[in-house]
CHARMM internal coordinates of N, CA and C (Angstrom, degrees):
IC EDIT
DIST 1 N 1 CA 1.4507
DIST 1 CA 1 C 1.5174
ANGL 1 N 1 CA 1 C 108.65
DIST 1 C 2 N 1.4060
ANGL 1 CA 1 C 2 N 101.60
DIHE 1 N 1 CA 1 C 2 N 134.41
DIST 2 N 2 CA 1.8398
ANGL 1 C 2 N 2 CA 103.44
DIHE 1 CA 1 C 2 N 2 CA 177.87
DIST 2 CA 2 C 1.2936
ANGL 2 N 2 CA 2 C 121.35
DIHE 1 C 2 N 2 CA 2 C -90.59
DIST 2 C 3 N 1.2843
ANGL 2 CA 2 C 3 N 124.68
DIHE 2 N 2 CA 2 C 3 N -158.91
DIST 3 N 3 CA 1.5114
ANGL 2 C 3 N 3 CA 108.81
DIHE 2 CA 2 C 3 N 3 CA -160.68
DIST 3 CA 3 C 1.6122
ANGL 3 N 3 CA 3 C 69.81
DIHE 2 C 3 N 3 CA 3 C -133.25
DIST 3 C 4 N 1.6385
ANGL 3 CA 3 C 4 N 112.99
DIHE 3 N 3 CA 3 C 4 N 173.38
DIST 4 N 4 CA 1.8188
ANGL 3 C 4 N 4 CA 120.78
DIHE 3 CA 3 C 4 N 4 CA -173.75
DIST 4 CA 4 C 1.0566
ANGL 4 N 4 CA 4 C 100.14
DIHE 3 C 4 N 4 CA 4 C -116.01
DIST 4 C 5 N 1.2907
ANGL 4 CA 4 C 5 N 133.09
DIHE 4 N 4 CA 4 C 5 N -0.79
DIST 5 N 5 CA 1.2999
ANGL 4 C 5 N 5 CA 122.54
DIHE 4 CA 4 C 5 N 5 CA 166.98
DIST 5 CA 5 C 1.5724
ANGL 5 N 5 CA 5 C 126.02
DIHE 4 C 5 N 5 CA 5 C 93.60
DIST 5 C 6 N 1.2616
ANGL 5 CA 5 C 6 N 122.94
DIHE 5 N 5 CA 5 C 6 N -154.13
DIST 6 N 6 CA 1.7207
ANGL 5 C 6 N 6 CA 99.24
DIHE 5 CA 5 C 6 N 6 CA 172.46
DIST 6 CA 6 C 1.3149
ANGL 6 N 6 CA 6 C 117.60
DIHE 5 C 6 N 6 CA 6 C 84.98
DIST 6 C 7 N 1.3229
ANGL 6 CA 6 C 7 N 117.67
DIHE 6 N 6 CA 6 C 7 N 9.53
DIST 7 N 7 CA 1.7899
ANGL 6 C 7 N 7 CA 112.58
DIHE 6 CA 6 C 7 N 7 CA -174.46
DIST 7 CA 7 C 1.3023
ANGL 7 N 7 CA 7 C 110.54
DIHE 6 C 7 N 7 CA 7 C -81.24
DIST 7 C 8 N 1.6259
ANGL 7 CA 7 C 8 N 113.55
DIHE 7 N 7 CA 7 C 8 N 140.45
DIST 8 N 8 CA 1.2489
ANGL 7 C 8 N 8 CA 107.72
DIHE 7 CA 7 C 8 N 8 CA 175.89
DIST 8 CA 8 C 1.4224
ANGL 8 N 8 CA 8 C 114.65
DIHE 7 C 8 N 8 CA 8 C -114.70
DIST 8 C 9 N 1.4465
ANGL 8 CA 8 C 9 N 103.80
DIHE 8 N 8 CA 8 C 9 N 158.28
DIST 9 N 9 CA 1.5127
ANGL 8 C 9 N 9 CA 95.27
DIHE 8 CA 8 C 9 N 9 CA 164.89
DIST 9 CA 9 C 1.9653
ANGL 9 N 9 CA 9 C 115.36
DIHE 8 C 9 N 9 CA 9 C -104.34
DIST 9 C 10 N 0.6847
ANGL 9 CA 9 C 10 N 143.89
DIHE 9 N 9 CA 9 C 10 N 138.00
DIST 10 N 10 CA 1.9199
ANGL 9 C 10 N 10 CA 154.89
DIHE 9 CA 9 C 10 N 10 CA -143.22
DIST 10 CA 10 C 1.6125
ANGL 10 N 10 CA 10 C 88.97
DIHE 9 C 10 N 10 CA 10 C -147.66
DIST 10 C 11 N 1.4729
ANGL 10 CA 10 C 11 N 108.36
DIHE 10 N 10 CA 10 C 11 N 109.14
DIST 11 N 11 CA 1.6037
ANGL 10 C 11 N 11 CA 131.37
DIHE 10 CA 10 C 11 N 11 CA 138.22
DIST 11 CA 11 C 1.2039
ANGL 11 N 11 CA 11 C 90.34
DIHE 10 C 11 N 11 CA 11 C -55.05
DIST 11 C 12 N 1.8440
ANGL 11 CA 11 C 12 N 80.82
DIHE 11 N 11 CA 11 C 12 N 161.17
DIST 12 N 12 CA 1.9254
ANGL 11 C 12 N 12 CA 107.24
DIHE 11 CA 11 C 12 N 12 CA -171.74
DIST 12 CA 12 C 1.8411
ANGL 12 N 12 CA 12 C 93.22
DIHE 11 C 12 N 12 CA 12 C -66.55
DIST 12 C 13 N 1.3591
ANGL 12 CA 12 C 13 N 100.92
DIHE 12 N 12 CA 12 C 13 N -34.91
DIST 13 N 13 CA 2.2326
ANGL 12 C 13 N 13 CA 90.95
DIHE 12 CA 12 C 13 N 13 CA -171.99
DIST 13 CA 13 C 1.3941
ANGL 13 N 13 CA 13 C 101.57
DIHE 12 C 13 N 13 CA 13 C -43.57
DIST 13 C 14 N 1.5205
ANGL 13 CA 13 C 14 N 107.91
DIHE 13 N 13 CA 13 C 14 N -50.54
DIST 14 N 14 CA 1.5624
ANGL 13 C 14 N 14 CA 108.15
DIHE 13 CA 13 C 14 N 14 CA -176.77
DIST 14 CA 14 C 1.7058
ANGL 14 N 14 CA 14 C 89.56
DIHE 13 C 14 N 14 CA 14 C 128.82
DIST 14 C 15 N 1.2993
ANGL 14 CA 14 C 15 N 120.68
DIHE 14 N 14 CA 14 C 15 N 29.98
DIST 15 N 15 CA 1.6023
ANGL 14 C 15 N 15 CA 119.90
DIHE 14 CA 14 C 15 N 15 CA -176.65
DIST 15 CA 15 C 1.7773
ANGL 15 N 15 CA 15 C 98.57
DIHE 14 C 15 N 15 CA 15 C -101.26
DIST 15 C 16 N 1.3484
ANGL 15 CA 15 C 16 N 112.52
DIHE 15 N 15 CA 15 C 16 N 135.30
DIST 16 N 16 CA 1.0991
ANGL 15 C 16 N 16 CA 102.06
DIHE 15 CA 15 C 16 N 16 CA 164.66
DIST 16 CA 16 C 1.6790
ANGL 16 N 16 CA 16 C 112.53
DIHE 15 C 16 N 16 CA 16 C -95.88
DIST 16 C 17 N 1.9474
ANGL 16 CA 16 C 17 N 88.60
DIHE 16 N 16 CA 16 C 17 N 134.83
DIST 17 N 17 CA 1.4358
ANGL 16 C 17 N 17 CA 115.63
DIHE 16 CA 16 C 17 N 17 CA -171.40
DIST 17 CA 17 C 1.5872
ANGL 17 N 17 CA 17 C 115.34
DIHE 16 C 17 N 17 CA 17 C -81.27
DIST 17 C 18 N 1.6177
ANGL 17 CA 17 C 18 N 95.21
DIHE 17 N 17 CA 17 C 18 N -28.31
DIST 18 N 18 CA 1.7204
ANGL 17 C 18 N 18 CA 98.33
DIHE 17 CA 17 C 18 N 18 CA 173.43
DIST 18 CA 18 C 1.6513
ANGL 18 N 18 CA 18 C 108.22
DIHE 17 C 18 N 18 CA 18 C -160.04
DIST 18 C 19 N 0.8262
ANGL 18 CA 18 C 19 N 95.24
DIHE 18 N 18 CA 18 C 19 N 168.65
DIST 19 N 19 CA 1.8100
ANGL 18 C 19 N 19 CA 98.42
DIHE 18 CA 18 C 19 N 19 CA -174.66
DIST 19 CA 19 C 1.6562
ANGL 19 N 19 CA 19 C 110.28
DIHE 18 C 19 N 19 CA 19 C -139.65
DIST 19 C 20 N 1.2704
ANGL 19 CA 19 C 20 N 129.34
DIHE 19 N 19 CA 19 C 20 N 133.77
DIST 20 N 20 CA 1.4208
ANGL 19 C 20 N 20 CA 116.13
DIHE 19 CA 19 C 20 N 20 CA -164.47
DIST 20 CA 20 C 2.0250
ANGL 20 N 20 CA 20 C 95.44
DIHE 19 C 20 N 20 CA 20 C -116.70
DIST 20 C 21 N 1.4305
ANGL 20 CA 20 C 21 N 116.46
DIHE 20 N 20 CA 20 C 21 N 145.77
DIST 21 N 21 CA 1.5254
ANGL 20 C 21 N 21 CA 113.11
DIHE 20 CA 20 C 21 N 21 CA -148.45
DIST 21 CA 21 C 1.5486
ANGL 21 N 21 CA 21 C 102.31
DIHE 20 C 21 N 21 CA 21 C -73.19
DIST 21 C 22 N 1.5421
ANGL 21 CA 21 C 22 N 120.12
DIHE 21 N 21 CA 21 C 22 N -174.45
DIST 22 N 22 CA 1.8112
ANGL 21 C 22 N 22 CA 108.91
DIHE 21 CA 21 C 22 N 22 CA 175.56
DIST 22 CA 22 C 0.9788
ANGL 22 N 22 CA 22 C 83.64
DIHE 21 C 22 N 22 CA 22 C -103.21
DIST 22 C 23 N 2.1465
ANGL 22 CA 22 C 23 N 98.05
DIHE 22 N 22 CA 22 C 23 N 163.03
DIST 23 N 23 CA 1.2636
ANGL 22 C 23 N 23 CA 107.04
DIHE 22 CA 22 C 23 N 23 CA 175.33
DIST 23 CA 23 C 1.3581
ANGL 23 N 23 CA 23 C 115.08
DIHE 22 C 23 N 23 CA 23 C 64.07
DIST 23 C 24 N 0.7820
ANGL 23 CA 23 C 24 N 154.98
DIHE 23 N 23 CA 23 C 24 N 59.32
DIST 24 N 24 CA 1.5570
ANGL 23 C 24 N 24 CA 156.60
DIHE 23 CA 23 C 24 N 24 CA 158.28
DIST 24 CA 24 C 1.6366
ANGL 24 N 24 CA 24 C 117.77
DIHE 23 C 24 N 24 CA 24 C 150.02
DIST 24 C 25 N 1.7236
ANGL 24 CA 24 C 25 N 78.29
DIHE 24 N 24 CA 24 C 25 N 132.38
DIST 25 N 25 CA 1.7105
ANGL 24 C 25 N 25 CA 103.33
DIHE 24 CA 24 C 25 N 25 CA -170.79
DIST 25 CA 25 C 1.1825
ANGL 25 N 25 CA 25 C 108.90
DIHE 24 C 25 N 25 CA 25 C -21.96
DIST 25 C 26 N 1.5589
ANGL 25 CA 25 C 26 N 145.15
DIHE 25 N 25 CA 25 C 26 N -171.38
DIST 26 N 26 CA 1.0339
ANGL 25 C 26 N 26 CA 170.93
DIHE 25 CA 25 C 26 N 26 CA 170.71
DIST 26 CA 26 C 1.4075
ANGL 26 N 26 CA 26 C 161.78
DIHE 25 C 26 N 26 CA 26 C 155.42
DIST 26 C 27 N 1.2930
ANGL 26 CA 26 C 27 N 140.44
DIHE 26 N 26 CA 26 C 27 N 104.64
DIST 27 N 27 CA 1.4925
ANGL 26 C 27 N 27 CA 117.73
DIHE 26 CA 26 C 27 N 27 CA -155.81
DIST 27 CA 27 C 1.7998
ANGL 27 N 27 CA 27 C 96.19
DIHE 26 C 27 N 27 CA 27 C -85.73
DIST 27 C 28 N 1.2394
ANGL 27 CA 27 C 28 N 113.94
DIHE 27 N 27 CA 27 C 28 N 153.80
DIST 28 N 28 CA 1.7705
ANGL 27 C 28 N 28 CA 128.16
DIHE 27 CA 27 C 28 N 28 CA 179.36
DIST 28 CA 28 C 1.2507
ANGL 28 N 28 CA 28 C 101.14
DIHE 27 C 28 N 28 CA 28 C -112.09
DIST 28 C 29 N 1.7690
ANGL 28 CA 28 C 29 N 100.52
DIHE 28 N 28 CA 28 C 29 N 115.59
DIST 29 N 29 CA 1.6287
ANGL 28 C 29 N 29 CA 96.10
DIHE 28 CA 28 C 29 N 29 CA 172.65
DIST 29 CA 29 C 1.2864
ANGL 29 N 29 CA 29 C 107.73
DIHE 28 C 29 N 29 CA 29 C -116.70
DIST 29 C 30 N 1.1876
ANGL 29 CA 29 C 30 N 124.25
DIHE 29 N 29 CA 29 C 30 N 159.77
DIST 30 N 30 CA 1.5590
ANGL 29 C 30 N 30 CA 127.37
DIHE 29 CA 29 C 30 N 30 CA -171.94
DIST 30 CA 30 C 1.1502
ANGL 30 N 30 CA 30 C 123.00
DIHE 29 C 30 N 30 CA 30 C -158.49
DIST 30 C 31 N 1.9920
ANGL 30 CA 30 C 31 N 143.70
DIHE 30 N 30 CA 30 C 31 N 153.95
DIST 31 N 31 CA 0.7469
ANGL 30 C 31 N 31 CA 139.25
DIHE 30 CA 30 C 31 N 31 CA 176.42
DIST 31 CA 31 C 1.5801
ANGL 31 N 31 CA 31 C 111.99
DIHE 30 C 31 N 31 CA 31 C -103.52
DIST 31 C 32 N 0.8179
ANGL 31 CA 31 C 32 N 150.07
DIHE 31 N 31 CA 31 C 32 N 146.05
DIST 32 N 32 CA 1.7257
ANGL 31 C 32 N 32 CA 151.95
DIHE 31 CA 31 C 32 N 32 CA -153.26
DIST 32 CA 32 C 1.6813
ANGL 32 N 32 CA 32 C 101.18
DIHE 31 C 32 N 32 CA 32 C -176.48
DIST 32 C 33 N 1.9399
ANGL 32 CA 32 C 33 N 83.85
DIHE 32 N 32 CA 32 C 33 N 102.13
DIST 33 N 33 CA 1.9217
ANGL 32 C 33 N 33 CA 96.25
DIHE 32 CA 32 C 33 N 33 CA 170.73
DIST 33 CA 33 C 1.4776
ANGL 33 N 33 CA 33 C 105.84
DIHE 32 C 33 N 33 CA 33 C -89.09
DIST 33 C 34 N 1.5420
ANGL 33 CA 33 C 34 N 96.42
DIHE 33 N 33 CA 33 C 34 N 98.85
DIST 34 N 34 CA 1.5101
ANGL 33 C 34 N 34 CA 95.19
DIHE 33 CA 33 C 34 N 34 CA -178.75
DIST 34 CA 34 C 1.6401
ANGL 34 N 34 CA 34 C 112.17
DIHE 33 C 34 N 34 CA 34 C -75.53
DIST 34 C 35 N 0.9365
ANGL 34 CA 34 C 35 N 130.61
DIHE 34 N 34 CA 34 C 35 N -9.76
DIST 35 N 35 CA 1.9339
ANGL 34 C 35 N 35 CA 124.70
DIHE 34 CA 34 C 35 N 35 CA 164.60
DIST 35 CA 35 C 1.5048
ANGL 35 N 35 CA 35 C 75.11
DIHE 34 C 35 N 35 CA 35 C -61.88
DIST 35 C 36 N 1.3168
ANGL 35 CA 35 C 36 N 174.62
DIHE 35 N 35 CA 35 C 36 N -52.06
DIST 36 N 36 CA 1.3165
ANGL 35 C 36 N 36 CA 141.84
DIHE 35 CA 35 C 36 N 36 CA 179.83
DIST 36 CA 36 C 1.5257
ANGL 36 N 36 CA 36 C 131.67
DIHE 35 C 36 N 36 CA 36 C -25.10
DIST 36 C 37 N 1.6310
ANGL 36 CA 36 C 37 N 93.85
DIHE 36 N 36 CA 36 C 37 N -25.39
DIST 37 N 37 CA 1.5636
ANGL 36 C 37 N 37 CA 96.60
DIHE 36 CA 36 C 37 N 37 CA -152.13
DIST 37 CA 37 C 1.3241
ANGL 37 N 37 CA 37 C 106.95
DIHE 36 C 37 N 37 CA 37 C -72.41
DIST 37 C 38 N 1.2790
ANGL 37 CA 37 C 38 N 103.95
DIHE 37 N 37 CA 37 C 38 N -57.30
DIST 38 N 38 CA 1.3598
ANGL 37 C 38 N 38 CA 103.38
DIHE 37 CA 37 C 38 N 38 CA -165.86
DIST 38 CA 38 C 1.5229
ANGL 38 N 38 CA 38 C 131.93
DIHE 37 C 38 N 38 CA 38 C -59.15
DIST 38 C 39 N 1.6966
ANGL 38 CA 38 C 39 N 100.22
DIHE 38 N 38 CA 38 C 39 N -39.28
DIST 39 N 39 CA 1.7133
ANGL 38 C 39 N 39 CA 105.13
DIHE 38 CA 38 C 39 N 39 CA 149.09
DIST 39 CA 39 C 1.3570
ANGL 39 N 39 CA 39 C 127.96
DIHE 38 C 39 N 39 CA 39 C -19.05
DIST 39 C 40 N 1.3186
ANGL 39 CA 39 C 40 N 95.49
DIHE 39 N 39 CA 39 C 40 N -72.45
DIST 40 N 40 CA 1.6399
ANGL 39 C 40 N 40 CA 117.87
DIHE 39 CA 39 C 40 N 40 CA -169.31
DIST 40 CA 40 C 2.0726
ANGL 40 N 40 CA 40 C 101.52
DIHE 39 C 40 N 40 CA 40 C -64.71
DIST 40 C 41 N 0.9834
ANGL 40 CA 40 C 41 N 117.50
DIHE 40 N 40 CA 40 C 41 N -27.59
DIST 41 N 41 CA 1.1460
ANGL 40 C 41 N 41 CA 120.30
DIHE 40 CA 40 C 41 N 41 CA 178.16
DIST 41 CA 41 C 1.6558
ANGL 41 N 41 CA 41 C 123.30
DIHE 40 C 41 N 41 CA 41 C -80.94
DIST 41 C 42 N 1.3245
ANGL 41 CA 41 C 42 N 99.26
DIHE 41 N 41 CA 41 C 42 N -24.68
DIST 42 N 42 CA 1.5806
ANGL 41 C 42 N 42 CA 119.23
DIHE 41 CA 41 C 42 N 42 CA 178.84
DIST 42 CA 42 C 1.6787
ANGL 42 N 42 CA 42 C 103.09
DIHE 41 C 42 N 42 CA 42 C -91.90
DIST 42 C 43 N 1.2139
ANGL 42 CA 42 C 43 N 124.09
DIHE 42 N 42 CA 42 C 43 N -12.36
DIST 43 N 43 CA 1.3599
ANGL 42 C 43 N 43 CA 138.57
DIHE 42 CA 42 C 43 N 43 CA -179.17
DIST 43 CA 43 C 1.8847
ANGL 43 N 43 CA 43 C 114.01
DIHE 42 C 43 N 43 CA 43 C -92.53
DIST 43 C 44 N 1.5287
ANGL 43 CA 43 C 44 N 102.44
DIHE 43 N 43 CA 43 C 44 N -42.75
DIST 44 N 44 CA 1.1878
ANGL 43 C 44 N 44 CA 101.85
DIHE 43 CA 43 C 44 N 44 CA 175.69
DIST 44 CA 44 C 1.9065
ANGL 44 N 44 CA 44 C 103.27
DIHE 43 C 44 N 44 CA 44 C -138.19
DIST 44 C 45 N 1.1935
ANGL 44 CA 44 C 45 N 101.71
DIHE 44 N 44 CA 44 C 45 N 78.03
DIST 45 N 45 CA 1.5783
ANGL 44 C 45 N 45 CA 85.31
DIHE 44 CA 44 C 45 N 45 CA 173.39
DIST 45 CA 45 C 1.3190
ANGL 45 N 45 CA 45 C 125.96
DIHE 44 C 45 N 45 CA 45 C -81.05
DIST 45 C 46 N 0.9656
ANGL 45 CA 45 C 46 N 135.74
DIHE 45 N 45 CA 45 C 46 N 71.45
DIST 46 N 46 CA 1.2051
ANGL 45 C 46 N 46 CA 149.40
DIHE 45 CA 45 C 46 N 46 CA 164.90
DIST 46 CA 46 C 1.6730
ANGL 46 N 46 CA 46 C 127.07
DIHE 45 C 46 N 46 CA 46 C -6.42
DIST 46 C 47 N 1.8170
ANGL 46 CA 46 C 47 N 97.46
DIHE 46 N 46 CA 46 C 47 N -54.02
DIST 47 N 47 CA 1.3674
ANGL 46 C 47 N 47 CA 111.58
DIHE 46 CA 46 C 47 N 47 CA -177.94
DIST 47 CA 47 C 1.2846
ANGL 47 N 47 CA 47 C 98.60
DIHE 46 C 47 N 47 CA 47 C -85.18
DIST 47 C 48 N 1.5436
ANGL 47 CA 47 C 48 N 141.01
DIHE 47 N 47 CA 47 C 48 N -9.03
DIST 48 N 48 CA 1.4266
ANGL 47 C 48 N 48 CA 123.06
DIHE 47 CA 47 C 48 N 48 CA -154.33
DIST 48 CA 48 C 1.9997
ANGL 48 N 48 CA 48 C 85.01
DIHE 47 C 48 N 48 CA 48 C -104.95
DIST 48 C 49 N 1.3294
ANGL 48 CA 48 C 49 N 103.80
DIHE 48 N 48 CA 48 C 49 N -31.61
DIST 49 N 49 CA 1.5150
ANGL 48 C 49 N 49 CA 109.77
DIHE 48 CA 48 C 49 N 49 CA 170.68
DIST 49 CA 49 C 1.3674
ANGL 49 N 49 CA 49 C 115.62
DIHE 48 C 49 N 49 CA 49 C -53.46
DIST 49 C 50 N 0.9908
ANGL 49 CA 49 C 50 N 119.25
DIHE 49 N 49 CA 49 C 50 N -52.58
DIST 50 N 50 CA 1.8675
ANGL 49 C 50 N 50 CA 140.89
DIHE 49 CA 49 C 50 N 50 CA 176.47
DIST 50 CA 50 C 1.9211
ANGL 50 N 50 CA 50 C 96.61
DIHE 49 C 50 N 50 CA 50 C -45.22
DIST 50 C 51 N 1.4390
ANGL 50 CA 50 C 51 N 88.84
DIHE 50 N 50 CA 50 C 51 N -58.39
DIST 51 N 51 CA 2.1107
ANGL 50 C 51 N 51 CA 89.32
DIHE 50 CA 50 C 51 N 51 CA -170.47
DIST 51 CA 51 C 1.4767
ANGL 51 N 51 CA 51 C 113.84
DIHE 50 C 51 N 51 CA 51 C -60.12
DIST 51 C 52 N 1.7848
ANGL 51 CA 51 C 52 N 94.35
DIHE 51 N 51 CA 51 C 52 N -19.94
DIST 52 N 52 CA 1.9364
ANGL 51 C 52 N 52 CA 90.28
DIHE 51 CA 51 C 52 N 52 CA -167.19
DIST 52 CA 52 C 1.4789
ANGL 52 N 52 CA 52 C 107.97
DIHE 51 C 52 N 52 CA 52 C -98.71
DIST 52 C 53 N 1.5332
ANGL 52 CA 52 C 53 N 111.82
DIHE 52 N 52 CA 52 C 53 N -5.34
DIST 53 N 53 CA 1.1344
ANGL 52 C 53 N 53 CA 123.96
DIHE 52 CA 52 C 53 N 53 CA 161.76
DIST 53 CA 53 C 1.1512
ANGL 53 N 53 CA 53 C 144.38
DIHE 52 C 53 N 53 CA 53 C -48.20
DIST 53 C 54 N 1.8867
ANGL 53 CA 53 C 54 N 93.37
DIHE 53 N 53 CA 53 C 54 N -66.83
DIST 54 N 54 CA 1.0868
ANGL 53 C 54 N 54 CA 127.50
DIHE 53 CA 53 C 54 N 54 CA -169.70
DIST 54 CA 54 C 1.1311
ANGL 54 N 54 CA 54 C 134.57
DIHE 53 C 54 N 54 CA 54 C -53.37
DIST 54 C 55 N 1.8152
ANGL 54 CA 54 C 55 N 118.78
DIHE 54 N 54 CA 54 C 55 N -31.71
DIST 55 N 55 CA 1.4069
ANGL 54 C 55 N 55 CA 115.25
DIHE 54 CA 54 C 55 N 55 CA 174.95
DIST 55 CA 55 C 1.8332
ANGL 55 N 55 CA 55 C 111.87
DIHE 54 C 55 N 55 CA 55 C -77.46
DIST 55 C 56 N 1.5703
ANGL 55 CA 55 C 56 N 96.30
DIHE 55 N 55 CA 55 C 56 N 2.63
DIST 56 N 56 CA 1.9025
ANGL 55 C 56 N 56 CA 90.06
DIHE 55 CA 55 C 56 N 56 CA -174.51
DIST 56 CA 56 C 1.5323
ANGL 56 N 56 CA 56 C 107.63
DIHE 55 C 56 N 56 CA 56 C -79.73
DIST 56 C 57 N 1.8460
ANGL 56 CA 56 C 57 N 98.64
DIHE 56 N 56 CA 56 C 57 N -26.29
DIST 57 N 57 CA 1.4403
ANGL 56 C 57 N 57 CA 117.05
DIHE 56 CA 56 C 57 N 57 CA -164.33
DIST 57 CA 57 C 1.4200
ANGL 57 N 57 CA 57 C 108.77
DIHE 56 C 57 N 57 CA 57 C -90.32
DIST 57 C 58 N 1.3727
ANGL 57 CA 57 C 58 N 118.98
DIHE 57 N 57 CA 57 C 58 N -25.00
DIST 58 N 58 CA 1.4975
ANGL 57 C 58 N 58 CA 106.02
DIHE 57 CA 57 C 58 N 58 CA 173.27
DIST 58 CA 58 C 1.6319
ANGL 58 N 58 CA 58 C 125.05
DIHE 57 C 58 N 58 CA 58 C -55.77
DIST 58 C 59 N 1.5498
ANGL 58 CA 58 C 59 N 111.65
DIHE 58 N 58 CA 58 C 59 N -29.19
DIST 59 N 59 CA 1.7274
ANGL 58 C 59 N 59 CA 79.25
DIHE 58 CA 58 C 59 N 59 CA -178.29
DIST 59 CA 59 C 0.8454
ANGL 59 N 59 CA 59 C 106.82
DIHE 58 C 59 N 59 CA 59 C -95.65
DIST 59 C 60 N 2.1629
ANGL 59 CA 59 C 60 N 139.47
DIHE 59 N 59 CA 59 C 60 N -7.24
DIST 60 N 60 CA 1.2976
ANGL 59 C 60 N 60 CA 85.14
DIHE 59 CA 59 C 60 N 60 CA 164.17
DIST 60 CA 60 C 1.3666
ANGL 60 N 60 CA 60 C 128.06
DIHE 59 C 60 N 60 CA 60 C -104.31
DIST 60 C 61 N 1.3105
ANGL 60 CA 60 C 61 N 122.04
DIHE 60 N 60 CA 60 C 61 N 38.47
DIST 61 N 61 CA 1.7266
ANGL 60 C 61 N 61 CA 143.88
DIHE 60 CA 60 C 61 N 61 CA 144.92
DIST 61 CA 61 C 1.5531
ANGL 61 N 61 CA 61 C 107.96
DIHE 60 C 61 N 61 CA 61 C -48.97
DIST 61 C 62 N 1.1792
ANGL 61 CA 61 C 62 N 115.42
DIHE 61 N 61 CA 61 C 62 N -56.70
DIST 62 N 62 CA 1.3733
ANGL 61 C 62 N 62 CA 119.80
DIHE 61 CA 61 C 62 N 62 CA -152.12
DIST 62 CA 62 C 1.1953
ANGL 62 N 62 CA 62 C 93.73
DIHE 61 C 62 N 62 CA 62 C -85.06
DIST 62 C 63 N 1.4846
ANGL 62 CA 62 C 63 N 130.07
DIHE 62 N 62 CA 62 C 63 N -40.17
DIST 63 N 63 CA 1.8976
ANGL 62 C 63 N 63 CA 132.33
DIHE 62 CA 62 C 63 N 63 CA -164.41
DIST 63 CA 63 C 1.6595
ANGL 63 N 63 CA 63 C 90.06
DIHE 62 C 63 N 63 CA 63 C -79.16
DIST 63 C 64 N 1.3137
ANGL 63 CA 63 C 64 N 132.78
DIHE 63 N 63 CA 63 C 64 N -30.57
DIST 64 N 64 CA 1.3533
ANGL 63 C 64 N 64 CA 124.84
DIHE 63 CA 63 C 64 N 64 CA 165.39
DIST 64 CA 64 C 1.5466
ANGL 64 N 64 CA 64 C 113.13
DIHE 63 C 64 N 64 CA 64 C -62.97
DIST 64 C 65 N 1.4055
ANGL 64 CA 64 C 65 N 128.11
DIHE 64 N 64 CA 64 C 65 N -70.79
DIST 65 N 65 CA 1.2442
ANGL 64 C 65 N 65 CA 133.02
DIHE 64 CA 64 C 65 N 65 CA 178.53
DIST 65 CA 65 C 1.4863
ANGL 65 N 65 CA 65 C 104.95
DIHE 64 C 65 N 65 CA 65 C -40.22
DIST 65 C 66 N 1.6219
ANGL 65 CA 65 C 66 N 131.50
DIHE 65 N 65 CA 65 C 66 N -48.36
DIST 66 N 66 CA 0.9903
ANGL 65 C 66 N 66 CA 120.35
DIHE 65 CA 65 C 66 N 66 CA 171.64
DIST 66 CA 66 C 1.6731
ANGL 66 N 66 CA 66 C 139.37
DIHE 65 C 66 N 66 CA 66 C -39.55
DIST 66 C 67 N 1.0986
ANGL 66 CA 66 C 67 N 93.71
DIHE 66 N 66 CA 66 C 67 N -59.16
DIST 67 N 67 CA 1.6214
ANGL 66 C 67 N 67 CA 128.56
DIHE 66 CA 66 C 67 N 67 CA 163.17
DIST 67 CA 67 C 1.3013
ANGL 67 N 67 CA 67 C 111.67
DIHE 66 C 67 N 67 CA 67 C -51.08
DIST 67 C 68 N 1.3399
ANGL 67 CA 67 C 68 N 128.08
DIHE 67 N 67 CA 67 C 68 N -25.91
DIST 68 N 68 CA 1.5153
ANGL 67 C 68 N 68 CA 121.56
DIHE 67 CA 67 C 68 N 68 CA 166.44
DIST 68 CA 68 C 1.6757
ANGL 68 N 68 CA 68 C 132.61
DIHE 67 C 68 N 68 CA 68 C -90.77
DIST 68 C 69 N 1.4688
ANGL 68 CA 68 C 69 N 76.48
DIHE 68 N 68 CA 68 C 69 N -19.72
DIST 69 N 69 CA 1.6728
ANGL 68 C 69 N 69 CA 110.33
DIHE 68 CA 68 C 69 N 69 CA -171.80
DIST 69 CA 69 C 1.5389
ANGL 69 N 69 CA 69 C 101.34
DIHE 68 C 69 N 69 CA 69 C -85.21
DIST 69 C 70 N 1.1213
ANGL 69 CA 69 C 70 N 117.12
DIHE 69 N 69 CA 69 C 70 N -39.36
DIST 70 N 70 CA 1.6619
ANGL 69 C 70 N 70 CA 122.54
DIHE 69 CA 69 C 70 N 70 CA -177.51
DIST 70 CA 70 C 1.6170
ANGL 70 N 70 CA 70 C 105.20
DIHE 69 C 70 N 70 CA 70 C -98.90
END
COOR INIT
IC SEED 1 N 1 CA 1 C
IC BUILD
């Protein structure tokens, strides 16, 4: 089975830098200023949001999961 193609490549902004066509083979080449990264990461940390979140969101995760589970 083949794959459909369509891969992208996504800068840290979230811009796509390249796009590879459907349906047909392709190699994706791209340029990526990674001294971007860390900027863009200190701008939106996402995962560090998720950790400071997360203990507010576990119970009611778990009283849901429960409830499906029982």
């Amino acid at each position: 089975k083949g794959m459909s193609g369509g891969s992208l490549a996504v800068g840290p902004e979230g811009r796509i830098l390249a796009e590879a066509p459907l349906f047909e083979e392709a190699a994706l080449l791209f340029d990526l200023d990674r001294e971007r990264i860390p900027p863009v990461r200190y701008d939106s940390p996402l995962l560090s949001d998720l950790e400071a979140a997360l203990p507010l969101l576990l119970p009611d995760l778990e009283r849901v999961l429960g409830k499906e589970g029982g």
